[in-house]
C-alpha positions in Angstrom: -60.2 -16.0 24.7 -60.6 -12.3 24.3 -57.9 -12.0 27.4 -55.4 -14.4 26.4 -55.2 -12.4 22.7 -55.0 -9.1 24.7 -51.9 -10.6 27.0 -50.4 -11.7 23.8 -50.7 -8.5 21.7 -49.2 -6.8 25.1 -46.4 -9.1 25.0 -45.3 -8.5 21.4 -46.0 -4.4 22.3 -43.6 -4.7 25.2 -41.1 -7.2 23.4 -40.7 -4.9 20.2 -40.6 -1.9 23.1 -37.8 -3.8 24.3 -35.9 -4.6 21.4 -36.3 -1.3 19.8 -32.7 0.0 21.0 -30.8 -3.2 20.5 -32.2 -2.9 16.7 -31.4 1.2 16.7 -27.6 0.5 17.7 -27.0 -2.4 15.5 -28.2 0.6 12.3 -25.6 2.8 14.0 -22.9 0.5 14.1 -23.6 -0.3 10.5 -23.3 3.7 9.9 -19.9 3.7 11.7 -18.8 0.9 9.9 -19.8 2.3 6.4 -18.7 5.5 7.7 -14.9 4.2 8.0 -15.1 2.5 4.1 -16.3 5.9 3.1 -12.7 7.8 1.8 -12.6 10.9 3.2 -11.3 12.4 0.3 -10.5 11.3 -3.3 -8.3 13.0 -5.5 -7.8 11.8 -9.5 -4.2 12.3 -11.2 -2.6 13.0 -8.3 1.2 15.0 -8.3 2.4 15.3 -4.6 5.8 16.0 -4.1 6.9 15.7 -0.1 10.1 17.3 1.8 12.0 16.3 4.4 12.9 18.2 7.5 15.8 20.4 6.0 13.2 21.2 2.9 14.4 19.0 0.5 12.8 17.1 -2.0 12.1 13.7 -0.7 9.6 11.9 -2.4 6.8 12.5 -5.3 4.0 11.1 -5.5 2.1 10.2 -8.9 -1.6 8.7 -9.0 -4.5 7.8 -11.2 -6.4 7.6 -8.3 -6.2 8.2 -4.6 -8.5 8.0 -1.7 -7.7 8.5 2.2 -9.2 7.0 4.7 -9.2 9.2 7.7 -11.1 6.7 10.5 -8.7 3.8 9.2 -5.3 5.9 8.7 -5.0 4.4 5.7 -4.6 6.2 1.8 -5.1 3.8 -1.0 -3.6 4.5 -4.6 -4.6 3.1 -8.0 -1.3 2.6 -10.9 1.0 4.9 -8.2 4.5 5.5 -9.4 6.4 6.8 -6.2 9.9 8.6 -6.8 12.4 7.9 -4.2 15.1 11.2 -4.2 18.9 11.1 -2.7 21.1 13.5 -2.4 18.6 16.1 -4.5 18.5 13.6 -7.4 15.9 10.9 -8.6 17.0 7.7 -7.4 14.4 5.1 -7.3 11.2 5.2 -9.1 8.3 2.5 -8.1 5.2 1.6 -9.6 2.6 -1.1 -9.3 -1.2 -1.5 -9.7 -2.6 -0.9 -6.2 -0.7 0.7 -3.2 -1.4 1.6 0.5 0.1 3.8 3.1 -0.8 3.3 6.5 1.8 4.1 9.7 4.5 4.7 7.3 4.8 1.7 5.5 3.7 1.8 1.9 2.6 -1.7 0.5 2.9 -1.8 -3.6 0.8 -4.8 -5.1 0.7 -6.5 -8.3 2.9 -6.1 -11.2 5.2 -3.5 -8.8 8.8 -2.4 -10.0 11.5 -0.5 -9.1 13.8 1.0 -11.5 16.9 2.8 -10.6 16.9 6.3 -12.3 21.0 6.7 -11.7 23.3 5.6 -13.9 25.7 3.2 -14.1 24.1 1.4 -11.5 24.6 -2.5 -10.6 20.7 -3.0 -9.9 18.5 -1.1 -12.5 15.4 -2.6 -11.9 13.9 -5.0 -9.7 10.2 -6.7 -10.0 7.8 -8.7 -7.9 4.3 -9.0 -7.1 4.5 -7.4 -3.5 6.7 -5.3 -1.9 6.7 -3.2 1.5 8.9 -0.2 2.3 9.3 1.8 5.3 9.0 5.4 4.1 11.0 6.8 6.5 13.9 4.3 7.0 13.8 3.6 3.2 14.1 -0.2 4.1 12.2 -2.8 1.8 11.2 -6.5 1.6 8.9 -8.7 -0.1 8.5 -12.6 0.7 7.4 -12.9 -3.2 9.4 -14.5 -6.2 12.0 -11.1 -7.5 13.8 -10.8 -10.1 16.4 -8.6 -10.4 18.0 -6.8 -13.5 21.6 -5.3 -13.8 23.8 -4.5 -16.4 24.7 -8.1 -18.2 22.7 -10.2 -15.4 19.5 -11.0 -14.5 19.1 -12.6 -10.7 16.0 -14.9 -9.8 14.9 -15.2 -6.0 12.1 -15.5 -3.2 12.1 -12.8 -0.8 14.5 -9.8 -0.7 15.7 -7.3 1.9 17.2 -3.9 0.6 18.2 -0.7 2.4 17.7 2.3 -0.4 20.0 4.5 1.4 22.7 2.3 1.5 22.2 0.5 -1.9 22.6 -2.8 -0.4 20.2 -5.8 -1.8 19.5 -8.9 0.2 17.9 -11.9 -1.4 16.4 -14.3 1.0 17.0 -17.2 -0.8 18.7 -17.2 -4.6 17.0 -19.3 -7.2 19.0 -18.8 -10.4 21.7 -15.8 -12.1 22.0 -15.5 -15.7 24.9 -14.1 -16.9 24.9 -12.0 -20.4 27.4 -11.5 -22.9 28.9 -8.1 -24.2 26.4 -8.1 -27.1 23.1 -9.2 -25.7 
């Protein structure tokens, strides 16, 4: 009796000797993981303003809060407001609730719009729930329900397609204009 106890207490000695390394890399692999959801840094009212390759002002950046994500390549914003600049002038500015920026491509969630800051512009605002936009190509789209505002019209549709430098909107498919008189 005596033996059979010793050769079991061996076996759970060698099994936990055994397993010790499997249990150590599954901790590390936890640490990496929780390692790449830690931001790398976090800055609070954030004013960025970026330049393009001649020196120009290109972009600025506003944020209540903004953390980067170095492991992931990702920089997440909270209530961003991005302003879009042509020719040396405000042209665009966009805001939403939640934004991300990863490769390029900034994605602006819930409650975003996009005003036109020039005037006497056909489109001066446009909103949606979702919107993507290639920061370097200054193309954007959105599968999501828009609607557009211009002087005297407002223009429902799902999905849009628009190229900022060209100032050229492209609804996917067109659910409804309404067209306002002189003194509305």
């Amino acid at each position: 009796m005596f033996i059979r106890g010793l050769v079991v207490l061996a076996f759970v000695v060698v099994s936990l000797i055994l397993w010790m390394p499997a249990l150590r890399d599954a901790d590390n692999e936890k640490d990496d993981f929780e390692q790449e959801l830690r931001p790398e840094f976090t800055a609070k009212l954030l004013h960025q303003e970026l330049f393009d390759k001649k020196g120009q002002l290109s972009q600025e950046v506003f944020s209540q809060k903004m953390e980067h994500f170095a492991e992931l390549q990702l920089t997440h914003f909270e209530f961003p407001e991005f302003i879009i600049y042509q020719d040396l002038k405000p042209f665009w500015r966009l805001s939403a609730q939640i934004g991300n920026m990863q490769d390029g491509i900034l994605t602006l969630d819930q409650d975003v719009k996009m005003v036109q800051l020039s005037e006497n512009a056909l489109v001066e605002s446009i909103q949606t729930e979702y919107l993507e936009i290639d920061l370097d190509s200054n193309m954007v789209s959105t599968d999501n329900v828009i609607q557009i505002e211009g002087q005297r019209m407002t223009v429902i549709g799902n999905g849009m397609n628009a190229d900022l430098n060209l100032g050229k909107v492209t609804l996917t498919e067109h659910v409804e204009t309404i067209i306002k008189g002189k003194n509305e």
